[in-house]
N, C-alpha and C positions, 0 to 999 in steps of 0.2 A: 504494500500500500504506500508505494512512493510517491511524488510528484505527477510524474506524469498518471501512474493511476488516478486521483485526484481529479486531474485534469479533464481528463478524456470523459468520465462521472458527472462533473459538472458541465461539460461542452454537453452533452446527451442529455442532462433533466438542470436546466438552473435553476428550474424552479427549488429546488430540495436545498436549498442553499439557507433559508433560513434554520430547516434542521438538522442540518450537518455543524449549523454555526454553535448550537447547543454544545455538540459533541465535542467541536475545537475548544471551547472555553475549559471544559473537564481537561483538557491535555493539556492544557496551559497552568492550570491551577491547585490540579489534583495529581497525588501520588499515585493513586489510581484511577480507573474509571467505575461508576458502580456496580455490581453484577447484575439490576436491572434500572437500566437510562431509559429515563423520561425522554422521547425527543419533541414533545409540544403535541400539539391538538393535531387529532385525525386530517391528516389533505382530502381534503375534496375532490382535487384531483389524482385519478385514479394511476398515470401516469408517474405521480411522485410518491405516491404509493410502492407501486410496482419497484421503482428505481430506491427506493429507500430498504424495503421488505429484500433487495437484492445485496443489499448492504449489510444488511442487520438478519442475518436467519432466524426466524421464532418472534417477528415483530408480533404485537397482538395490539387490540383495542381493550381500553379498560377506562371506563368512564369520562367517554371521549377524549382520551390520553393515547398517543401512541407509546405503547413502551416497546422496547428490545432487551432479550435477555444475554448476557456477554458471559460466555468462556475465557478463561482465565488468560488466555491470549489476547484477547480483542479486548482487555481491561488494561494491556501495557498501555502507558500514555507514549511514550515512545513511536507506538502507530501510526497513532493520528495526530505527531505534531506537522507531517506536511503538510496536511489540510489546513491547520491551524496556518501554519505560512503563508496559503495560498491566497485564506481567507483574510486574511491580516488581522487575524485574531493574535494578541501578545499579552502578556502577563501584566497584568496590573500593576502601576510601581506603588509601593507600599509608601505611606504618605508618613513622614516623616515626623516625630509630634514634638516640639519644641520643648526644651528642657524652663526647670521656673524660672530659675533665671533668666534663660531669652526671652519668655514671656514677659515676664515683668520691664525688662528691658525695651519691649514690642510698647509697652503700657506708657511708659515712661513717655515714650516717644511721642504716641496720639497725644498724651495727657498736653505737652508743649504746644501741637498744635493746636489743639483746644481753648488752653490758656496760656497763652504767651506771655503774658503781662507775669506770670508764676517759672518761669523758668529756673529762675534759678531753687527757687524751692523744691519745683520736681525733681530738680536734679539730687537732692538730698534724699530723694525715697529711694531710689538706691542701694544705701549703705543701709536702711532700717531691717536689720535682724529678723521684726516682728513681721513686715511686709514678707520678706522670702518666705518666711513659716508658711503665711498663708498661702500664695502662690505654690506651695511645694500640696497642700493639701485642700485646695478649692480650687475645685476645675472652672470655675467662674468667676476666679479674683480678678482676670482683665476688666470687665465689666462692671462688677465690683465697685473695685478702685475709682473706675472713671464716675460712677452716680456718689460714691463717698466724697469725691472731689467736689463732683458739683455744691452737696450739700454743703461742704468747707464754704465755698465762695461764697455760695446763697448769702451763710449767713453775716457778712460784710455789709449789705444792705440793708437786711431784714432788720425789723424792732427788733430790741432787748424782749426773751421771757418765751419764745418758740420752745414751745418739747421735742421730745425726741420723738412721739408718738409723731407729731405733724411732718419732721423733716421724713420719717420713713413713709410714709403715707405718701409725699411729693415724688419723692425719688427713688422707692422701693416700690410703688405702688401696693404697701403692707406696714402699717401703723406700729407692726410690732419688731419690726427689721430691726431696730439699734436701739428695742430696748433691753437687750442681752444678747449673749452669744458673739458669734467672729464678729459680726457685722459692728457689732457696737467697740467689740476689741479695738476692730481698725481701728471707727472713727475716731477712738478717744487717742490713737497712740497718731493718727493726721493731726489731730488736736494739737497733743502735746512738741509734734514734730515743728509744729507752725510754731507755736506759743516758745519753744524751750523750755518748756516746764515737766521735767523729767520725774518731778516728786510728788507732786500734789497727788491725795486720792481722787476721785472720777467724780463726786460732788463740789470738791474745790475747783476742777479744771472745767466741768461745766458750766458752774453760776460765773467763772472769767470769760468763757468765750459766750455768753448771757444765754446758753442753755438750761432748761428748767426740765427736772423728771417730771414733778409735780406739780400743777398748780394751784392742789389745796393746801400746800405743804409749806408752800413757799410764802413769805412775809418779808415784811422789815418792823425794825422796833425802834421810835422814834422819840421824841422827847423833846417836845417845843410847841411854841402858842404860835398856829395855824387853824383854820378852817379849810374844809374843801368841797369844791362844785361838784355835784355828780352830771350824770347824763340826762337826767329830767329836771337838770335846771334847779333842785335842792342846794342851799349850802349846810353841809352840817359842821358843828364847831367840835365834838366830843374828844379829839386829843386839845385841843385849844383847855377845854374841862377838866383834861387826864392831868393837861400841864399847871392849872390853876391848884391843884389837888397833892402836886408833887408825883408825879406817876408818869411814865412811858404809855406811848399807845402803839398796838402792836396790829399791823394794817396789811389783809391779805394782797397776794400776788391780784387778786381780783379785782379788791377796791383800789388798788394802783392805778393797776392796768385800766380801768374805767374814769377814775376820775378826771376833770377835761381842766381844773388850774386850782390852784390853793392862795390862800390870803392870808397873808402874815399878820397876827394881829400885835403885834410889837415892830419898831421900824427898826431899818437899818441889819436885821438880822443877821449873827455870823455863826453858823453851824458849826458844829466838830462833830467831824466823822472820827470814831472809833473802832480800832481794829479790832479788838478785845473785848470783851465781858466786863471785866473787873473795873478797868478804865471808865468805861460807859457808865457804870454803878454808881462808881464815884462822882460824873458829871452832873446825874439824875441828884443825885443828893444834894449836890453843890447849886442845884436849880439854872445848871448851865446848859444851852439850847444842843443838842447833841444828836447824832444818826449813831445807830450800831450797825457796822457793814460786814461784823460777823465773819473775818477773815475777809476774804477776795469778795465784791458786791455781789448781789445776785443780779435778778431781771428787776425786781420787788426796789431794791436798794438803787438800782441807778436811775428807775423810773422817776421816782420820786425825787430822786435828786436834783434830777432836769427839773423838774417843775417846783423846786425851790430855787431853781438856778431863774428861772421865769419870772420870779414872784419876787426879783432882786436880790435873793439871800447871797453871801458867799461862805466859801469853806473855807476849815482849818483842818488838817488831816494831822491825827494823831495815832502813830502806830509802830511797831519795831521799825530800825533799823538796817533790816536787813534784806537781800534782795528781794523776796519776798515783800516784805513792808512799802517797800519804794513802788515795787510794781501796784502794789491795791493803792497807793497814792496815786501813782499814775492813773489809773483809771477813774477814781474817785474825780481827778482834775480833767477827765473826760466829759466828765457832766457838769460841774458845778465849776464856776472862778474857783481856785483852791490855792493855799497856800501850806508848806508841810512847816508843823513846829518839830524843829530839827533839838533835842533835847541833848543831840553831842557837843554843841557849842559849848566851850567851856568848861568841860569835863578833861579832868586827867584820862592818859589814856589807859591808866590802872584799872578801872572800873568798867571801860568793854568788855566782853564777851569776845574769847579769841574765835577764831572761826575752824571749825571743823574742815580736815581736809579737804572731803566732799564739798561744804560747802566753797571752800575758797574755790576749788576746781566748776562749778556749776558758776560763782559769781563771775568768776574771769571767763567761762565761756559765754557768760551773756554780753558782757560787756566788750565782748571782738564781736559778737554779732548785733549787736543795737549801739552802734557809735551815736546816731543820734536822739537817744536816750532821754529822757526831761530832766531825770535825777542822777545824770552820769556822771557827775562830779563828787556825789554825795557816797556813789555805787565807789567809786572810785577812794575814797575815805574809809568806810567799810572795809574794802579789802584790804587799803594798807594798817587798819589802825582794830578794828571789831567792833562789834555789833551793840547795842540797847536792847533790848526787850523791852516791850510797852509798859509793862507792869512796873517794871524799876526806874518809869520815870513819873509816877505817881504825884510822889510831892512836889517834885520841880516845876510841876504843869499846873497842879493848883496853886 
């Protein structure tokens, strides 16, 4: 059954070409042929029939299937690879499946086109440990990545106080996408990749990038003579009451998020935001006008802030010293005029706080990548000299 055999077969019936094409593909693909091949649906024509049934001895009908039963000879694929020649039937090339790294690598690359303006950032995903993990075991991290991205940028525009439930909802079309699991893994380690903040837990690094799990959960606790507007045109005064009382008022992410301006009812108002509990305590006592921003602010803390920033107020930001500390300054001075009371002025340098290894290696890495920094002179004092703690500067502040 060489070539010309072949040949001369198909010069004589061409029609049989589509079942013969069956049989080359088995020679191409298989170590064997099977002991009984399918060759496709009964011909009609009785001619290809004839000419097939002269090929195949023992063809039969079986549920409008032509089959052929093959002796252990006529199962070499060896046989029928000249047909397979003739017919330009060739072996599949086996598609090659790219390793994670070249995928991730492939990722990297759309991600630039994507968003150019982020290039150099993408170029840092890269080197993340956590990213290869994923790419090594989700066959759909490309994709992935690219809606995690998106979510990242979104939130540059968006209000402060988005959940996670909404961003997965947009970009996962599934509300419950990054509220656990890899999907949330990434997001929070794109988070921390963006931000440099290597330590915070997943509630600290959310309420900075103004992510909210909750927003029955979420608050601020405030402490000042204010009233505020709601949406039906109400004003109610009750922290204005809490303050006349000596008492903090402690105002859902809701009633923030809704309230449309507030009214100061003392002028000239100067806020201190405190980083601390203890700090804060003390202010409320002292009957001095004060925010608790509870570590890094949330959505609850900067909302409100802005609309003490509206209502003419300004800040004082009192809080550690230390990268951390400066950074919830920073932000605080996003919303509000702010100014930081720096409590190392004029302190021996005996009485800092040396800086842990770690930390000195995290402050000096922030400070090569945010040269232009608001407190980088201050970041810069920290490193060479240590740190305050908020709490130890209690008395010097009142």
């Amino acid at each position: 059954m060489n070539t010309a055999f072949w040949q001369e077969r198909l010069e004589r019936c061409p029609a049989m070409r589509p079942w013969l094409t069956r049989t080359a593909r088995y020679a191409v693909t298989a170590e064997k042929l099977p002991a009984t091949l399918t060759l496709g649906s009964v011909p009609e024509d009785k001619a290809v029939y004839q000419s097939l049934s002269e090929i195949f001895p023992g063809c039969r009908e079986e549920n409008g299937r032509l089959k052929a039963k093959l002796d252990s000879a006529l199962r070499e694929c060896a046989l029928w690879r000249p047909l397979a020649d003739l017919l330009g039937v060739k072996p599949a090339v086996p598609k090659t499946t790219p390793s994670p790294d070249e995928r991730l690598e492939q990722t990297v690359r759309r991600l630039k086109v994507l968003f150019p303006g982020d290039s150099a950032f993408i170029s840092q995903l890269r080197a993340s440990d956590q990213l290869h993990r994923f790419f090594t075991s989700a066959e759909s991290a490309p994709d992935d990545l690219v809606a995690l991205f998106e979510a990242l940028v979104s939130l540059r525009a968006a209000p402060a106080g988005l959940t996670l439930s909404e961003l997965g909802a947009k970009w996962f079309n599934d509300s419950k996408a990054l509220r656990n699991g890899p999907l949330r893994q990434q997001f929070e380690n794109l988070l921390r990749l963006q931000s440099g903040d290597d330590d915070s837990d997943s509630a600290t690094l959310l309420n900075a990038c103004g992510i909210i799990e909750n927003p029955y959960t979420t608050h601020v606790v405030v402490f000042a003579p204010f009233s505020y507007l709601t949406q039906d045109g109400a004003w109610l005064d009750w922290p204005h009451r809490l303050w006349q009382r000596g008492e903090a008022a402690i105002l859902s992410w809701k009633t923030v998020r809704t309230l449309t301006a507030i009214r100061l009812e003392e002028s000239c108002l100067s806020l201190i935001t405190s980083e601390n509990a203890a700090p804060f305590h003390r202010l409320v006592e002292m009957r001095r006008p004060a925010l608790y921003t509870e570590g890094y602010p949330n959505a609850a803390v900067k909302t409100l802030l802005q609309r003490f920033a509206q209502a003419g107020a300004a800040g004082l930001h009192w809080g550690d010293t230390d990268l951390d500390g400066f950074r919830i300054a920073e932000q605080v001075a996003r919303c509000i005029p702010s100014t930081f009371f720096d409590p190392q002025q004029g302190l021996p340098h005996a009485r800092l706080r040396r800086l842990t290894h770690e930390q000195h290696r995290r402050l000096e890495q922030f400070i090569d990548a945010h040269p232009d920094f608001t407190y980088l002179a201050e970041l810069r004092h920290t490193l060479a000299h240590g740190w305050l703690e908020q709490e130890q500067t209690i008395d010097r502040f009142t």
